[in-house]
NULOBA-148034 format. One record per residue (C-alpha): x, y, z; chain; residue in one letter. Coordinates in Angstrom, 3 decimals. Example, Ala and Ser with C-alpha at 12.3 -4.5 7.8 and 13.67 -1.06 7.14 Angstrom:
% residues 2
{px->12.300 py->-4.500 pz->7.800 ch->A aa->a}
{px->13.670 py->-1.060 pz->7.140 ch->A aa->s}
***
This chain:
% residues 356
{px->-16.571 py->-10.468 pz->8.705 ch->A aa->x}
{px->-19.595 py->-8.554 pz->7.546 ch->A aa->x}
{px->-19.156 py->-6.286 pz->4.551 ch->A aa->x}
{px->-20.571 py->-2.985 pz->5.118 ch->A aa->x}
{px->-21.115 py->-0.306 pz->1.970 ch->A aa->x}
{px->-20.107 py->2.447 pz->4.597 ch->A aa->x}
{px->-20.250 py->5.877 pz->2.863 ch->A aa->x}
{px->-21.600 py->6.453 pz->-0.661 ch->A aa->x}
{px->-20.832 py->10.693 pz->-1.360 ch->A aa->x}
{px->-21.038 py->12.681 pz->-3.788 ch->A aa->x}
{px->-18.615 py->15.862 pz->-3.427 ch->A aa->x}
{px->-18.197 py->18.648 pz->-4.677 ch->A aa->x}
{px->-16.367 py->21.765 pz->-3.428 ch->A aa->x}
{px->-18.223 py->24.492 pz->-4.747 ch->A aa->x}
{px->-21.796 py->22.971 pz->-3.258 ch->A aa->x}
{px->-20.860 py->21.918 pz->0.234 ch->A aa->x}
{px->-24.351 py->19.946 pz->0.308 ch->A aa->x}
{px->-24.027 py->17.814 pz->-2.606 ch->A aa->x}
{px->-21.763 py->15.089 pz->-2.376 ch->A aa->x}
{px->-19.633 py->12.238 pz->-5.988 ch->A aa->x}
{px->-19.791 py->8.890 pz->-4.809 ch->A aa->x}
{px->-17.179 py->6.220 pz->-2.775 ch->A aa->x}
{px->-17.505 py->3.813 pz->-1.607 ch->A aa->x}
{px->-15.731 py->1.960 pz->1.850 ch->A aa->x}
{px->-16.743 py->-1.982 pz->3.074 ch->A aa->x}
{px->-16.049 py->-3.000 pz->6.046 ch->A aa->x}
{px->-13.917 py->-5.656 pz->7.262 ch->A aa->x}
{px->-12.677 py->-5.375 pz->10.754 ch->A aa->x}
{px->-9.069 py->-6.853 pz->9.691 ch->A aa->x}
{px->-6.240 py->-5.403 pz->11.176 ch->A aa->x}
{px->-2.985 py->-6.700 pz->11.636 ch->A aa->x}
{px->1.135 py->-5.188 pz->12.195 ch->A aa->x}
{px->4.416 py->-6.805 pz->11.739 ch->A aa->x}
{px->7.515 py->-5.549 pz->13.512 ch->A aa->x}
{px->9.190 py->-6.415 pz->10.356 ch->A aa->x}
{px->7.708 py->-5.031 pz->7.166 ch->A aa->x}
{px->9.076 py->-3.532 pz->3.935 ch->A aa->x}
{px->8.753 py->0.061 pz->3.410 ch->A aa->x}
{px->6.145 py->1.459 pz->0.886 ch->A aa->x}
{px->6.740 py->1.560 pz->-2.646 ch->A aa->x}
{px->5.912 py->2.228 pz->-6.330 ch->A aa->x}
{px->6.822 py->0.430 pz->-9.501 ch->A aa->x}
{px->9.321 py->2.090 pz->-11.342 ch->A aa->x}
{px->9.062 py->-0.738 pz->-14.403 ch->A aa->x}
{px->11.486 py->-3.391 pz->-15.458 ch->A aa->x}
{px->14.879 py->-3.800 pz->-17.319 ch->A aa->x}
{px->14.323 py->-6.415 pz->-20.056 ch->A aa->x}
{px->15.906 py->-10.257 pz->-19.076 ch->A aa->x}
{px->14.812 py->-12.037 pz->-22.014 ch->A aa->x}
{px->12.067 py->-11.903 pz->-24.936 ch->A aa->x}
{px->9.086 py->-11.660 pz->-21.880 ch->A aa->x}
{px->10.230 py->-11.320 pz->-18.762 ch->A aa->x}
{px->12.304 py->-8.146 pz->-17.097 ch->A aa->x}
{px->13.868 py->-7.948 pz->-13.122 ch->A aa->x}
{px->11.751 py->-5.783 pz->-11.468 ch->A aa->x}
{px->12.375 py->-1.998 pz->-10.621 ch->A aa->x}
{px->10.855 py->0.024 pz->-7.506 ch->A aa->x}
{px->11.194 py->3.248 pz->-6.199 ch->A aa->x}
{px->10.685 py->2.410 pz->-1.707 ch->A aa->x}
{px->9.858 py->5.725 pz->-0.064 ch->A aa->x}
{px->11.950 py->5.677 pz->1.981 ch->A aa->x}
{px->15.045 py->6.504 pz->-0.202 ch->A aa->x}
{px->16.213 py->8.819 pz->-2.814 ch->A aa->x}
{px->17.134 py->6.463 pz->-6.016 ch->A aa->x}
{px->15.561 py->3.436 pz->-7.503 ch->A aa->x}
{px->15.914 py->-0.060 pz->-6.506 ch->A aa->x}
{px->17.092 py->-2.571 pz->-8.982 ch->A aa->x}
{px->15.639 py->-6.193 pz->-8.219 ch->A aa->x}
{px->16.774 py->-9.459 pz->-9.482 ch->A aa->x}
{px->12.981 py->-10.397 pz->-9.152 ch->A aa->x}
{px->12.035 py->-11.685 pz->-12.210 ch->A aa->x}
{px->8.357 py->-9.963 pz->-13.607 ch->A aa->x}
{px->6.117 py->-10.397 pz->-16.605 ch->A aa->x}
{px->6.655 py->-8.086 pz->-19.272 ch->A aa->x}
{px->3.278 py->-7.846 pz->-19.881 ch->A aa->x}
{px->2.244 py->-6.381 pz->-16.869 ch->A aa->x}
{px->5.270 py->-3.491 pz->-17.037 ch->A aa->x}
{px->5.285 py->-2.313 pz->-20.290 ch->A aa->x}
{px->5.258 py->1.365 pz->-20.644 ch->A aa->x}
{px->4.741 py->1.728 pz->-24.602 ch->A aa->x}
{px->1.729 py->0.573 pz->-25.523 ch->A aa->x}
{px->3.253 py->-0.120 pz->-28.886 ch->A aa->x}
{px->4.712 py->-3.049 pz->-27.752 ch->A aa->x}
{px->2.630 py->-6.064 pz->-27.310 ch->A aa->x}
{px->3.910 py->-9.128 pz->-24.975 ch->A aa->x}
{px->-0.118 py->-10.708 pz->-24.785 ch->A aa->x}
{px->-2.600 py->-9.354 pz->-26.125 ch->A aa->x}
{px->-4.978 py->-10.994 pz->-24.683 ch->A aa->x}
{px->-3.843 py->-10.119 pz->-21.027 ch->A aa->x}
{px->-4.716 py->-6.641 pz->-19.345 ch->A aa->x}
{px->-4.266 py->-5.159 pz->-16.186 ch->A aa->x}
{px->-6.732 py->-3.628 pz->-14.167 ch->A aa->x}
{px->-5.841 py->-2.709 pz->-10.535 ch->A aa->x}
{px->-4.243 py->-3.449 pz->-7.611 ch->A aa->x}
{px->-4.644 py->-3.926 pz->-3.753 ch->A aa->x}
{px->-2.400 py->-5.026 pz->-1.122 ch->A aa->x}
{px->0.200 py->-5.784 pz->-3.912 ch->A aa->x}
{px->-1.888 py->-8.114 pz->-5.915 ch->A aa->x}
{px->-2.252 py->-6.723 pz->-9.579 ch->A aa->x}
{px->-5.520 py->-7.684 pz->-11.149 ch->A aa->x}
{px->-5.445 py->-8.882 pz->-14.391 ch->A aa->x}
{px->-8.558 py->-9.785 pz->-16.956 ch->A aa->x}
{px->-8.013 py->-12.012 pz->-19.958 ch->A aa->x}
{px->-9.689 py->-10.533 pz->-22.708 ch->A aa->x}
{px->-10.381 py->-13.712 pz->-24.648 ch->A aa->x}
{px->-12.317 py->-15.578 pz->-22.140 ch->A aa->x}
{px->-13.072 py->-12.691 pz->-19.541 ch->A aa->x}
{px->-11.368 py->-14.365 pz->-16.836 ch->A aa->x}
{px->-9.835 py->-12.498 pz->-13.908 ch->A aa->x}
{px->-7.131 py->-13.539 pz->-11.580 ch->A aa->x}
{px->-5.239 py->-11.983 pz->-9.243 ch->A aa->x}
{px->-1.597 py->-12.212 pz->-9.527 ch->A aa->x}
{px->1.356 py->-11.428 pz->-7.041 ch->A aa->x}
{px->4.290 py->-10.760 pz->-9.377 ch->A aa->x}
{px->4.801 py->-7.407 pz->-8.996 ch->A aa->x}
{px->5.201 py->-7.500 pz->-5.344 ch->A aa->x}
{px->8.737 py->-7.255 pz->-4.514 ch->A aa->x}
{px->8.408 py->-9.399 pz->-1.076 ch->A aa->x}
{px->6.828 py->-12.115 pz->-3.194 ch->A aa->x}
{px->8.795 py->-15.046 pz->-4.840 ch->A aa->x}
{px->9.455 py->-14.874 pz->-8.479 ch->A aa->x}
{px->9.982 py->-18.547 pz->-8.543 ch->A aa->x}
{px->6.813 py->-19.281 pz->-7.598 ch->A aa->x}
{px->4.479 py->-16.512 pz->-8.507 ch->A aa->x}
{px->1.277 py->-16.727 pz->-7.288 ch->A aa->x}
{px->-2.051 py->-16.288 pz->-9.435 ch->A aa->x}
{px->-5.516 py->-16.846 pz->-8.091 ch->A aa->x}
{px->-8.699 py->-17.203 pz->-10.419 ch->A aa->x}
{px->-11.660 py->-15.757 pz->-9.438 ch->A aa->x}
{px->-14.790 py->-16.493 pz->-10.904 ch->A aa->x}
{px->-16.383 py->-15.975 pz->-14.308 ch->A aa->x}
{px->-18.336 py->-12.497 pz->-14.385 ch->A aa->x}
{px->-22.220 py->-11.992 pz->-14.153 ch->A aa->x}
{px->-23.427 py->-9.262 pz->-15.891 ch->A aa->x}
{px->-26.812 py->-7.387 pz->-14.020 ch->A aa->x}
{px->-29.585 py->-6.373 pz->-16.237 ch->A aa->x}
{px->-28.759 py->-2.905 pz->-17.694 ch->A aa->x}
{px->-25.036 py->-3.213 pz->-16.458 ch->A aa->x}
{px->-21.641 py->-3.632 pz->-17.925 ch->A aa->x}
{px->-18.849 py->-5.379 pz->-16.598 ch->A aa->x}
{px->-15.863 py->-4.479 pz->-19.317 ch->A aa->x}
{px->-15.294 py->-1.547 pz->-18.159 ch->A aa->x}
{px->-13.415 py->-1.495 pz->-14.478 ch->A aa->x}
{px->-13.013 py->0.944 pz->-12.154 ch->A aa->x}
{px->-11.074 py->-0.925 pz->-9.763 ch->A aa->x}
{px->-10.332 py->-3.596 pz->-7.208 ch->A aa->x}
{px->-10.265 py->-3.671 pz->-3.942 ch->A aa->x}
{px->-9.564 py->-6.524 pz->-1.196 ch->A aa->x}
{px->-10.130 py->-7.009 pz->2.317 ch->A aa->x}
{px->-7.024 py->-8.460 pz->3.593 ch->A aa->x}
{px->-3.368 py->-8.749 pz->2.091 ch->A aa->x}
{px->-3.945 py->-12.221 pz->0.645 ch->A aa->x}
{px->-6.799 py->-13.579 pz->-1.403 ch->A aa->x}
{px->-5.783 py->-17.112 pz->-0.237 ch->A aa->x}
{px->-7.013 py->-16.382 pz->2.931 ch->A aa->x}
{px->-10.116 py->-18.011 pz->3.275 ch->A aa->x}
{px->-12.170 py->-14.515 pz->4.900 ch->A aa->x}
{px->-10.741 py->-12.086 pz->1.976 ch->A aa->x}
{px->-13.416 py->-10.515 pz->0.141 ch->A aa->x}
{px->-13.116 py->-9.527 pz->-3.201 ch->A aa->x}
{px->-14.493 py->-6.246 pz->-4.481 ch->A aa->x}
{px->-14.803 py->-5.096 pz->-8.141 ch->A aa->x}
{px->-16.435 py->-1.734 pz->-8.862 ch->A aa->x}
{px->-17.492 py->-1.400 pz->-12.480 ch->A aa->x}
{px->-18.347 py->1.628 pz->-14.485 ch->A aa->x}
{px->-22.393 py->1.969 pz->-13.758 ch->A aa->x}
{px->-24.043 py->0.777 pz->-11.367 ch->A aa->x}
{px->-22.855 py->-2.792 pz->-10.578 ch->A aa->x}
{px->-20.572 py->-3.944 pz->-7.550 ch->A aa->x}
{px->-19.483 py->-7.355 pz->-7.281 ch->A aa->x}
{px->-17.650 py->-9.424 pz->-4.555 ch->A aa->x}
{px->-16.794 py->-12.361 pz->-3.704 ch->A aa->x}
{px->-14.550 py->-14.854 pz->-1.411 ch->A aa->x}
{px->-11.626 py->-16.535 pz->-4.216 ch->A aa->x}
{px->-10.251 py->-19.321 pz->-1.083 ch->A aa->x}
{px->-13.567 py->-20.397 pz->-0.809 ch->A aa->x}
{px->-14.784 py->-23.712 pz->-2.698 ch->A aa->x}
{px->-17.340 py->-22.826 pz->-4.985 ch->A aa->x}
{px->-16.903 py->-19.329 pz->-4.710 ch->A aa->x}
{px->-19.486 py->-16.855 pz->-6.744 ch->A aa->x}
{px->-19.903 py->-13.295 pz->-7.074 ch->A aa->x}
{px->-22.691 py->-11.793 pz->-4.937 ch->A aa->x}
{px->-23.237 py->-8.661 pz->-7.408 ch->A aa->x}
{px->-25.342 py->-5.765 pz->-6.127 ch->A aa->x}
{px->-26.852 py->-3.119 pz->-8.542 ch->A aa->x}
{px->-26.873 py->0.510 pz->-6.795 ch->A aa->x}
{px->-29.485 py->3.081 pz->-8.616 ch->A aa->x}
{px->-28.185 py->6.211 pz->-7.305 ch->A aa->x}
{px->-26.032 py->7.732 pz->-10.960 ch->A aa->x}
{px->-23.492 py->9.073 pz->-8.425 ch->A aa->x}
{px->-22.136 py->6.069 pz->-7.853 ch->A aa->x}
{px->-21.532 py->5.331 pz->-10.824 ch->A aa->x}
{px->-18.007 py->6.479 pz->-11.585 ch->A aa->x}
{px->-17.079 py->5.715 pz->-8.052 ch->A aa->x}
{px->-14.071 py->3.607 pz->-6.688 ch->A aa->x}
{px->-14.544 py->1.101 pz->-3.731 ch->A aa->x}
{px->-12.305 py->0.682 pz->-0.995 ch->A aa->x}
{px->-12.235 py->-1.638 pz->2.377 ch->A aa->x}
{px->-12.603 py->-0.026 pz->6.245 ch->A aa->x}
{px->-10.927 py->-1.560 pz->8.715 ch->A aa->x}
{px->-12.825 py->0.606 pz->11.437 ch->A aa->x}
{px->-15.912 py->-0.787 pz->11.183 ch->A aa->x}
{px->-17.240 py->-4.086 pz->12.335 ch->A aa->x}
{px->-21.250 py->-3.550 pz->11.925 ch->A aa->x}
{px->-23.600 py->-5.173 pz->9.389 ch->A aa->x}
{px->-25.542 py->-3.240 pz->6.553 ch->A aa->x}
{px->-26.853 py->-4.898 pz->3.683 ch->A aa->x}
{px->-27.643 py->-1.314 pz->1.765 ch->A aa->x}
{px->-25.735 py->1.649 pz->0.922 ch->A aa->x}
{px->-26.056 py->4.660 pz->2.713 ch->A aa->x}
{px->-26.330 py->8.008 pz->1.334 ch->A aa->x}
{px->-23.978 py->10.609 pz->3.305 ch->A aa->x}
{px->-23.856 py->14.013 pz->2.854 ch->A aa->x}
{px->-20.885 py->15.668 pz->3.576 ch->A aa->x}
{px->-20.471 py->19.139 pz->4.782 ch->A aa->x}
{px->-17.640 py->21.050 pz->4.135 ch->A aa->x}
{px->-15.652 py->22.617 pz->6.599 ch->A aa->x}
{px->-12.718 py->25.788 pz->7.028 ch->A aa->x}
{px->-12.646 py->25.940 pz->3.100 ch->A aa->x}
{px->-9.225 py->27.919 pz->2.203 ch->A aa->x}
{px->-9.923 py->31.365 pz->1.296 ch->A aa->x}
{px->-8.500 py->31.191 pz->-2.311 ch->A aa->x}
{px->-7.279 py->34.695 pz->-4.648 ch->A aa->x}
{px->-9.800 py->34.576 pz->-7.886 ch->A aa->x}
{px->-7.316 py->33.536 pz->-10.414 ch->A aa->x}
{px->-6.750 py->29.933 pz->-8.221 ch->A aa->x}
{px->-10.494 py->29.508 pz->-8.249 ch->A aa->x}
{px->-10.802 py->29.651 pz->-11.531 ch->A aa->x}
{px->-7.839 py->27.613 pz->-12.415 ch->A aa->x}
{px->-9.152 py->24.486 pz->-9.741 ch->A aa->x}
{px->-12.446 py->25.372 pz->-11.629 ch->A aa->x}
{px->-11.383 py->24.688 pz->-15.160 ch->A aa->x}
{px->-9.250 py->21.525 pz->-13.950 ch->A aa->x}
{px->-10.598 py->17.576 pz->-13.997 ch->A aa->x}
{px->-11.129 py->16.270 pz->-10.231 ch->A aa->x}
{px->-11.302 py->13.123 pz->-8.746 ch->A aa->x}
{px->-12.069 py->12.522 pz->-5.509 ch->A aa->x}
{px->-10.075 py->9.425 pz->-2.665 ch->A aa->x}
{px->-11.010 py->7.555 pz->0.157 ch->A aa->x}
{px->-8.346 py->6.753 pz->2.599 ch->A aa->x}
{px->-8.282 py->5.284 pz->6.094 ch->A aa->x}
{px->-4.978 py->6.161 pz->8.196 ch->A aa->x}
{px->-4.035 py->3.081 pz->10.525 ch->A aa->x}
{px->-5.283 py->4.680 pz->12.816 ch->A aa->x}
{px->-8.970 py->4.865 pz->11.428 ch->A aa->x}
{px->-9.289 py->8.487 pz->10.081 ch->A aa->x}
{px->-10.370 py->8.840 pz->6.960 ch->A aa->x}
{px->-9.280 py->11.400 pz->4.730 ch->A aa->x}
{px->-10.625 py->12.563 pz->1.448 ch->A aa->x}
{px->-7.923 py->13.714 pz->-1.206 ch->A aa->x}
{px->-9.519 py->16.195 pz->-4.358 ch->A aa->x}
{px->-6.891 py->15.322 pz->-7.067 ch->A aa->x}
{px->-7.221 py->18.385 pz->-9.435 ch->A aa->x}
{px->-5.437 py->18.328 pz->-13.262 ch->A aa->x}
{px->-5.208 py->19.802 pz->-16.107 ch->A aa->x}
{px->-4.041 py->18.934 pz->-19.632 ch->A aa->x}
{px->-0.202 py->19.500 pz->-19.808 ch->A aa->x}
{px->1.573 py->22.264 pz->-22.319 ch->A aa->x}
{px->2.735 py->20.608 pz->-25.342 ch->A aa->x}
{px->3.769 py->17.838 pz->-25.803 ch->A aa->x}
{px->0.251 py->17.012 pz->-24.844 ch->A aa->x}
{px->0.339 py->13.431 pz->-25.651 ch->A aa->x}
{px->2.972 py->10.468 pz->-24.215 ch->A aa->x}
{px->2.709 py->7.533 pz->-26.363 ch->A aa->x}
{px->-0.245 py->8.174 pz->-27.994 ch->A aa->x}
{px->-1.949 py->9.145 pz->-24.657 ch->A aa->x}
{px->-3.286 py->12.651 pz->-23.288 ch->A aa->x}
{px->-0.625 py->13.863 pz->-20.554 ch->A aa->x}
{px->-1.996 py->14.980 pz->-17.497 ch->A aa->x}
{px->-0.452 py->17.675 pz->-14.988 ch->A aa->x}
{px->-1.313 py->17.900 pz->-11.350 ch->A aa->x}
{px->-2.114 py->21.113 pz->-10.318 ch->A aa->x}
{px->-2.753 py->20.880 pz->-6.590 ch->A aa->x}
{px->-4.559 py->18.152 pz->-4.101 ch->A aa->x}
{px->-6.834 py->19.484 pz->-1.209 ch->A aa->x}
{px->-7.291 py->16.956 pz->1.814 ch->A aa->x}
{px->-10.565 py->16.835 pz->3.968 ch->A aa->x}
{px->-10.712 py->15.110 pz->7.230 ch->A aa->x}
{px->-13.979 py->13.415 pz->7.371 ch->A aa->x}
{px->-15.808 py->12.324 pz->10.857 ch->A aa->x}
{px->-18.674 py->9.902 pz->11.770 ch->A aa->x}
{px->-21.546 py->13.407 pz->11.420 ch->A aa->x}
{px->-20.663 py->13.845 pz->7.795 ch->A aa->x}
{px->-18.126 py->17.089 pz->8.415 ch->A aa->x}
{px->-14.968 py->17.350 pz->5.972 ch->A aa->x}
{px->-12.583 py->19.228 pz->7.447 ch->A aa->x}
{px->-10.147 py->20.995 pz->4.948 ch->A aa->x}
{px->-6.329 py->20.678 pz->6.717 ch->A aa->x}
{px->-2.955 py->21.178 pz->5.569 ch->A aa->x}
{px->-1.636 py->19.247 pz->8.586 ch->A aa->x}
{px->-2.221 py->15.074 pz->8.630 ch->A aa->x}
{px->0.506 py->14.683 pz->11.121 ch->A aa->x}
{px->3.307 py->11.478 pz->10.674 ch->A aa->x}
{px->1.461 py->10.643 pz->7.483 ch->A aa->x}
{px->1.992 py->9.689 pz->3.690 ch->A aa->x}
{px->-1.082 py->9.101 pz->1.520 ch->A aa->x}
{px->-0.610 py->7.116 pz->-1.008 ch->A aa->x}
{px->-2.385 py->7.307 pz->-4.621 ch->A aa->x}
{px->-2.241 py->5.182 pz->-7.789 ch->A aa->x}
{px->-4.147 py->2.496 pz->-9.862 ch->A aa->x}
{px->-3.769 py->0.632 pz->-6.569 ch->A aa->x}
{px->-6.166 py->0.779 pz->-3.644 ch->A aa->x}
{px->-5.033 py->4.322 pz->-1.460 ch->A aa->x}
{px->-3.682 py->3.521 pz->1.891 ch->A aa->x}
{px->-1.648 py->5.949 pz->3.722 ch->A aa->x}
{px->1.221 py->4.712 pz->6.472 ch->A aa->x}
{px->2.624 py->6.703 pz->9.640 ch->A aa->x}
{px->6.639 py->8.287 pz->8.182 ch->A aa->x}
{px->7.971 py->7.174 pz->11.269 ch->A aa->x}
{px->7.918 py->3.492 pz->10.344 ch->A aa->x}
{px->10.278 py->3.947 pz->7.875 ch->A aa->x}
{px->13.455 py->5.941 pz->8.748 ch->A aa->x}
{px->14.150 py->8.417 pz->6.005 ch->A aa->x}
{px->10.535 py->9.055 pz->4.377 ch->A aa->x}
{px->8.754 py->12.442 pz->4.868 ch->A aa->x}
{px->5.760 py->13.267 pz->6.779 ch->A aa->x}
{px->2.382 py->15.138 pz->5.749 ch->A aa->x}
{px->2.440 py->14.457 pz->1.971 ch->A aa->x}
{px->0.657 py->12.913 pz->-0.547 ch->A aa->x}
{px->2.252 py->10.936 pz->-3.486 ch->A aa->x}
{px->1.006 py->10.200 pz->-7.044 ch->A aa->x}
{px->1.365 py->7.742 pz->-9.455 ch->A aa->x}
{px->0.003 py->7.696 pz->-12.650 ch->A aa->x}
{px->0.495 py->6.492 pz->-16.390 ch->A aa->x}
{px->2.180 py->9.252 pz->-16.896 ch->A aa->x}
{px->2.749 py->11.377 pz->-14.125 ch->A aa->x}
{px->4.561 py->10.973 pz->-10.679 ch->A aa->x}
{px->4.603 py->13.842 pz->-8.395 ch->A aa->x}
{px->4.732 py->14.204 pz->-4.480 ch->A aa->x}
{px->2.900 py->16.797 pz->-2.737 ch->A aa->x}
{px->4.186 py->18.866 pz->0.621 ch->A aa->x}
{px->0.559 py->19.598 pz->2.076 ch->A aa->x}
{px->2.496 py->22.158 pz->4.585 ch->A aa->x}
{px->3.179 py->24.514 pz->1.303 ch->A aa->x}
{px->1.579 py->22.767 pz->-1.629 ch->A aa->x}
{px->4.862 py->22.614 pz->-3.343 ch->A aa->x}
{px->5.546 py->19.840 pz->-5.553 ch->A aa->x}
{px->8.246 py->17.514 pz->-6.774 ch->A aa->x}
{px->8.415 py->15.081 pz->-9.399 ch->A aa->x}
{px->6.595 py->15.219 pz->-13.003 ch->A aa->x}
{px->5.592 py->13.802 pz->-16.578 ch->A aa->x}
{px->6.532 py->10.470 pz->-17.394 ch->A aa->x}
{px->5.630 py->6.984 pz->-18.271 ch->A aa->x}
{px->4.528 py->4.334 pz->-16.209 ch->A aa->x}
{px->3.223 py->0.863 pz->-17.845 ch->A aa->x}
{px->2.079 py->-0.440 pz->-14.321 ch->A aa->x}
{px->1.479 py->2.765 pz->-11.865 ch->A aa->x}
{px->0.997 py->0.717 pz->-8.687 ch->A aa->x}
{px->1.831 py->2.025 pz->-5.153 ch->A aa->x}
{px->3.011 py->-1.258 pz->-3.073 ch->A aa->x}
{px->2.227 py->-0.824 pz->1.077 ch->A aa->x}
{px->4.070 py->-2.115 pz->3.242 ch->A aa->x}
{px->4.253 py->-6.108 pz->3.217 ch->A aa->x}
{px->5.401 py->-8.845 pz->5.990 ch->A aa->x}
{px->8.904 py->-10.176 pz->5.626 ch->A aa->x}
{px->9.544 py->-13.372 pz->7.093 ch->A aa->x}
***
């Protein structure tokens, strides 16, 4: 399938004009199972040995955590960064419930199914992709994320995505022999801080970026003292395509929490509120409180968002977040939140996956 750069924005609330960058590819994959496993997010692991731990998730779809006997990695868990399993071994992302890992002594990344909970532990599966080109003027150690086009690298059509910090983009096709990176340098600066993400929608070929402007639409009428507070708070700004193929922008505002500030050694970060724009094919984001059946997903993963009604017992029209060191859900009826501060070594959503 051709690989489209789809939408490259920059956005920005205040200046309906202007818009920070994304970036969706195109892949025309779709697929459904009648059997799948809910949704969920790594919770960590309870320790088995000197480097390994069974796996813990919490599926959306219920109200406690899930205790596997599915052995993991310690490595890729660990919640205190105090406490070194390898060194050498870091991870970077995830999509479609393959963590991305890079080894820091010889720059290699692979991507590795252990932390999916429909995948066997007694055979994990890890997939090397090729060794990194650096453009002129770029940098590849610093990753934004990672991104793939299908739920398995091993098939032989998957595409590859890493965005780096800067300019660079590289992809490439891991089942195929001989497999390379085809890396692509994009000048525009707001890109440069950018995630990528896959469509599914589209099925047309474009071998440039294109620059969208999006314009934004039915902006809440907000009291002064919530302007200034979104105003003084750090935002980042997600892609996400329904199943359906509606894509929805989600504004992730923060702020640094009361003291404790720090977890570990690391800045804690409080969610303050999420604002979610509809977005159509003539550049208009539409600001709603009301996506329907869905849940949006958001983590160190790829976003993806699934219809409630799969799943007996989840909720409909929120959005859920997963970070380091935060984990809060968000009612986009009434804004109000639940969940809060805590510490997450691998803060990966899982989507749903095929059971056999």
């Amino acid at each position: 399938m051709s690989l489209l750069l789809r939408r490259l924005s920059e956005l920005c609330l205040s200046k309906p004009a202007s818009v920070r960058s994304s970036l969706l590819l195109s892949n025309g994959f779709s697929s459904s199972s009648l059997l799948q496993s809910p949704p969920c997010t790594i919770i960590g692991a309870r320790r088995c040995g000197p480097y390994f731990g069974r796996l813990i998730i919490f599926n959306a779809n219920e109200d406690d955590s899930t205790y596997l006997e599915k052995k993991v990695p310690m490595e890729l868990v660990a919640s205190d960064p105090m406490v070194v399993y390898n060194n050498a071994t870091v991870t970077i992302g995830a999509s479609h419930g393959w963590v991305a890992t890079v080894n820091k002594d010889d720059g290699i990344m692979r991507l590795r199914d252990d932390l999916n909970p429909a995948a066997s532990d007694t055979d994990p599966r890890s997939i090397r992709l090729p060794p990194l080109v650096t453009l002129p003027h770029c940098q590849t150690q610093i990753i934004t994320n990672v991104a793939m086009s299908c739920s398995s690298p091993e098939d032989e059509d998957c595409v590859v995505a890493v965005k780096f910090l800067g300019p660079q983009l590289s992809f490439c096709r891991p089942a195929r022999s001989h497999s390379d990176w085809t890396n692509i340098r994009i000048e525009n600066p707001c890109f440069f801080s950018s995630r990528v993400m896959f469509s599914k929608k589209d099925d047309i070929h474009k071998h440039d970026p294109v620059l969208q402007r999006l314009r934004f639409r039915k902006l809440p009428e907000l009291p002064k003292t919530k302007r200034e507070l979104l105003d003084s708070c750090c935002i980042t700004e997600h892609l996400v395509e329904s199943p359906a193929g509606e894509t929805f922008l989600v504004k992730w505002y923060r702020k640094t929490a009361p003291a404790p500030k720090t977890i570990n050694g690391m800045v804690k970060m409080q969610t303050k509120t999420v604002m979610v724009f509809k977005l159509d094919e003539k550049g208009n984001a539409v600001y709603t409180q009301d996506i329907g059946d869905l849940y949006i997903f958001l983590s160190k993963s790829e976003p993806f968002c699934v219809p409630a009604s799969s799943f007996p017992g989840m909720s409909s029209n929120r959005v859920e977040i997963l970070d380091v060191n935060e984990n809060v859900v968000v009612d986009l009826s009434d804004y109000s939140m639940t969940g809060g501060n805590a510490r997450f070594g691998a803060p990966y959503s899982i989507p749903p996956q095929k059971l056999d």
